[in-house]
C-alpha positions in Angstrom: 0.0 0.0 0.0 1.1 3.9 -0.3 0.1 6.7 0.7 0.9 10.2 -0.7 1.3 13.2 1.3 1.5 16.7 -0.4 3.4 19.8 0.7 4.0 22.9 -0.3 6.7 22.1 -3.1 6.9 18.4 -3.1 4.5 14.9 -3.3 6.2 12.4 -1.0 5.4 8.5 -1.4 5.8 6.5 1.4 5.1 2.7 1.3 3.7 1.8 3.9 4.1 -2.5 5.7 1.3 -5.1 4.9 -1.0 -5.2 7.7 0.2 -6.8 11.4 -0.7 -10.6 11.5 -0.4 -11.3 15.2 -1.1 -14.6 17.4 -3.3 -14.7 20.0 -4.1 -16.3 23.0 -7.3 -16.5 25.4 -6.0 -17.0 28.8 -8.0 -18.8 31.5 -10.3 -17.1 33.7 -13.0 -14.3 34.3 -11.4 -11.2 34.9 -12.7 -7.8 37.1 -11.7 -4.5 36.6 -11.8 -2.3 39.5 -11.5 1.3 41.3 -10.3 2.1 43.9 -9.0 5.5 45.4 -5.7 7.5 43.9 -4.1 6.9 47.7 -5.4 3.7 49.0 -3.3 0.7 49.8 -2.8 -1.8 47.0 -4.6 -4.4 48.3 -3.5 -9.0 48.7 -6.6 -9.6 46.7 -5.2 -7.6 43.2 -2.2 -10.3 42.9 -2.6 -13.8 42.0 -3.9 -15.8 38.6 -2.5 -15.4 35.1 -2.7 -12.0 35.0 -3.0 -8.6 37.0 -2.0 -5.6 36.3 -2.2 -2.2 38.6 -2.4 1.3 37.7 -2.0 4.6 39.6 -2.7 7.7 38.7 -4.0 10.9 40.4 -7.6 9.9 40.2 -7.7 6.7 40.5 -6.0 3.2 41.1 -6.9 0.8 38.6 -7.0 -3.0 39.0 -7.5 -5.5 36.8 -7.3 -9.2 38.7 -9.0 -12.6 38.9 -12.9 -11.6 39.3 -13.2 -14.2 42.0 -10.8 -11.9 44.3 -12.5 -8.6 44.3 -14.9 -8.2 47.6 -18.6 -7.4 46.9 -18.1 -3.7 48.0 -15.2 -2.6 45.8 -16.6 -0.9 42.8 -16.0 -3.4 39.5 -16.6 -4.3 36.5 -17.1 -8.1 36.1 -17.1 -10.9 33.5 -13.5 -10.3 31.0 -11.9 -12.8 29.2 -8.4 -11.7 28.2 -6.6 -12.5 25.1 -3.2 -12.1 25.0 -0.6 -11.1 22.3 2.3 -13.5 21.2 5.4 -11.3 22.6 7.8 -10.0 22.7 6.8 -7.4 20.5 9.8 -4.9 19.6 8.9 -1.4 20.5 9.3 -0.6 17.0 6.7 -2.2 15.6 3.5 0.1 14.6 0.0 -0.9 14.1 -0.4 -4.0 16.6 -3.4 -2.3 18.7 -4.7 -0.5 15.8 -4.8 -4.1 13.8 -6.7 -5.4 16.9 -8.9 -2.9 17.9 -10.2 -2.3 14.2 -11.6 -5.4 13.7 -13.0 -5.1 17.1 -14.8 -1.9 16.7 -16.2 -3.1 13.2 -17.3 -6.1 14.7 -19.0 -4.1 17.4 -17.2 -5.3 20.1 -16.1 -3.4 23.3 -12.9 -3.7 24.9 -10.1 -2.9 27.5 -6.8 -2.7 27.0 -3.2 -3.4 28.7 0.2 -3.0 27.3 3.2 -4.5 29.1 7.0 -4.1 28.7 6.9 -7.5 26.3 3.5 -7.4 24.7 -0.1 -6.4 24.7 -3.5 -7.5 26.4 -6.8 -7.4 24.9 -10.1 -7.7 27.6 -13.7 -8.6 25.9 -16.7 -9.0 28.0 -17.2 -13.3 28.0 -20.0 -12.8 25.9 -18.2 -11.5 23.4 -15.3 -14.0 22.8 -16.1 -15.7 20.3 -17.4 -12.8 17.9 -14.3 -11.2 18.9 -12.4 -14.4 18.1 -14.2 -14.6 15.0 -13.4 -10.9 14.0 -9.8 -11.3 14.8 -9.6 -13.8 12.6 -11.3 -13.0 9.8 -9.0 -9.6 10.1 -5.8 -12.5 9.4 -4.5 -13.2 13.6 -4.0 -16.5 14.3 -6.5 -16.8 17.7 -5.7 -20.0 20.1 
């Protein structure tokens, strides 16, 4: 594919890579996402299971953990599957979320994302996993 970009004195083609072709892999497990306030304690219950991942920021601390952990009074979001990209993926590389989360959107399915230091993390609601399987697919991943 190329794309042309015009300026002022000059047309400039750029060709631009065949689209990402990622594996992918649904992990075990109903995950929660949950909030809790910017200055609490990180809690025992966020750890634990295939994947967690925490996030602080001035508003908020963000949790995202085995649903099963998260007590009845902590405000969540329940019901995730996770799928997770074959890494590592080189910081380099453009297009990997955008080649996700297209297919996603078109397919009309919502998501949550996490990127990590090796790869990246893509949460559907369980309902969802197979058209999001199906739309990942049909977009050229490789879904396990």
């Amino acid at each position: 594919m190329y794309v042309q970009f015009s300026g002022a004195s000059r047309i400039l083609s750029v060709a631009m890579p065949d689209a990402v072709r990622l594996r992918l892999f649904l992990l075990d497990g109903r995950l929660a996402v949950c909030r809790l306030g910017p200055d609490e304690e990180l809690p025992e219950w966020a750890g634990g299971g295939a994947f967690s991942s925490v996030t602080r920021t001035s508003t908020e601390l963000s949790i995202v953990c085995r649903e099963e952990a998260v007590p009845e009074d902590i405000a969540h979001e329940s019901g995730w599957r996770i799928f997770q990209v074959e890494g590592p993926l080189d910081f380099a590389l453009t297009g990997v979320m955008a080649s996700i989360t297209g297919p996603l959107a078109e397919a009309g399915v919502s998501l949550f994302t996490v990127s990590t230091f090796e790869t990246d993390y893509v949460m559907v609601r369980e309902r969802d996993v197979e058209r999001a399987a199906g739309a990942l697919r049909a977009a050229g991943h490789r879904v396990d």
